[in-house]
C-alpha positions as CSV (number, residue, x, y, z in Angstrom):
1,X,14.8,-9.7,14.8
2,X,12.4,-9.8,17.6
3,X,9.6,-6.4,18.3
4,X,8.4,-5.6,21.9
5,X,5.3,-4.2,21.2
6,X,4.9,-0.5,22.7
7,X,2.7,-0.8,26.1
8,X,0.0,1.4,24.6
9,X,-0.5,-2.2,23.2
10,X,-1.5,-4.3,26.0
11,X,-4.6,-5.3,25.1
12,X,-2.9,-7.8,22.9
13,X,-1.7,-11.2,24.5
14,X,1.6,-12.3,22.7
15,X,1.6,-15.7,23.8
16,X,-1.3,-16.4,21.4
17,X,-0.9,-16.9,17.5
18,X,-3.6,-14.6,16.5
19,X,-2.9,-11.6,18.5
20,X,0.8,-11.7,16.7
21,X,-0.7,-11.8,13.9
22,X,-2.7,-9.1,14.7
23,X,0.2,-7.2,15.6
24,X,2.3,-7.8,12.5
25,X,-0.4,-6.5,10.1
26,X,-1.0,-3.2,12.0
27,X,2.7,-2.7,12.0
28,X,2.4,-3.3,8.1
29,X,0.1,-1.4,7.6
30,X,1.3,1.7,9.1
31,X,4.7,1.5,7.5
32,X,3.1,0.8,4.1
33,X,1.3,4.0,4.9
34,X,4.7,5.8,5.9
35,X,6.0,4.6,2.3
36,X,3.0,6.0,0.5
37,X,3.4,9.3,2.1
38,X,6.9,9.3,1.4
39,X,5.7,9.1,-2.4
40,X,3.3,11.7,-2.1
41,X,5.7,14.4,-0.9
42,X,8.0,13.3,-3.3
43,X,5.0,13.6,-6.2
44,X,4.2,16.7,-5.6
45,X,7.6,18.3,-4.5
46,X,8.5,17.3,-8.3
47,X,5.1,18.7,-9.6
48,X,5.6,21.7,-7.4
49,X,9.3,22.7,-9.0
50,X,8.1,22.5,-12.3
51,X,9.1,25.9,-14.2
52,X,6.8,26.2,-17.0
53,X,9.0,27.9,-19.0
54,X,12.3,24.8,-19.3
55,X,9.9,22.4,-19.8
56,X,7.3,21.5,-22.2
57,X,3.5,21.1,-21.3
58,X,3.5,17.6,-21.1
59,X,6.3,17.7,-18.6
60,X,3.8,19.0,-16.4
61,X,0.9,16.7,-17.3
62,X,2.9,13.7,-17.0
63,X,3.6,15.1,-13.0
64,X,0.2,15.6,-12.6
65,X,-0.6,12.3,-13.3
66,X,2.7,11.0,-10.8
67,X,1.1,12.8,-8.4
68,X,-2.5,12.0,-8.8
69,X,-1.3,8.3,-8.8
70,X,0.7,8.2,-5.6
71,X,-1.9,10.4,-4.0
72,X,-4.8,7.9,-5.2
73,X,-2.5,5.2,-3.5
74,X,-1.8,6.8,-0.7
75,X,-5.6,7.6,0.4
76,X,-6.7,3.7,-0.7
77,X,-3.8,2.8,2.1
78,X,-4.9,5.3,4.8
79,X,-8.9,3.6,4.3
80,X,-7.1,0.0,4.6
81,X,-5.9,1.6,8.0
82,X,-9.2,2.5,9.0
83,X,-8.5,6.6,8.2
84,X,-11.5,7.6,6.5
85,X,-11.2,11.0,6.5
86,X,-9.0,12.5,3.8
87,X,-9.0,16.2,4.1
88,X,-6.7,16.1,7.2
89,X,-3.8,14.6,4.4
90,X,-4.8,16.5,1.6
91,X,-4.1,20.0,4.3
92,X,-0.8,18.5,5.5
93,X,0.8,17.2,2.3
94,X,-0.2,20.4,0.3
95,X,-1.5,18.4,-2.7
96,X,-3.3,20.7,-5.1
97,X,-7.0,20.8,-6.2
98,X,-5.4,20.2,-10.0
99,X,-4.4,16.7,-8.5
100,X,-7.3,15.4,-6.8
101,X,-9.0,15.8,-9.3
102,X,-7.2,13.3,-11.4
103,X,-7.7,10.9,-8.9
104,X,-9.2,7.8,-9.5
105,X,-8.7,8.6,-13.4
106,X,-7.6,5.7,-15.9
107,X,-5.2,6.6,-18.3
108,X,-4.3,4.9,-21.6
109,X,-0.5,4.3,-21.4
């Protein structure tokens, strides 16, 4: 399957290895960062239909820690992309105080 990069992309010369390259790794990149987001709704959708009073405590521990984990994952990805800045994700994707600060934490298995 063969891309046309979008025109906003000009500055790149396709008739040269390197700049293909170049091209292939930001497109990467940004859907790996699409994928990660994806989790992170998904993480804390699940964490935020938990009904306290169906499940058991750990129930809700163990998707605290889901979430903390694709959220951890998702903001290593966005600094790979060169988005340094991670309070504009943690507004849009809703993902509680309770989660970030599990981030980051190892966790015996």
């Amino acid at each position: 399957m063969t891309v046309r990069p979008p025109q906003s992309l000009r500055r790149f010369d396709l008739a040269s290895g390197v700049n293909v390259l170049e091209y292939e790794l930001m497109a990467e990149r940004a859907d790996a960062l699409g994928r990660h987001g994806l989790k992170v709704e998904k993480a804390i959708a699940a964490l935020n239909g938990y009904g306290g009073s169906r499940h058991e405590p750990a129930e809700r521990e163990r998707l605290l820690d889901e979430a903390a984990d694709a959220v951890w994952a998702f903001l290593i990805q966005r600094e790979i992309c060169g988005l340094r800045d991670s309070r504009d994700a943690v507004r849009r994707y809703g993902i509680p105080k309770e989660v970030m600060a599990r981030l980051g934490i190892v966790r015996k298995r």
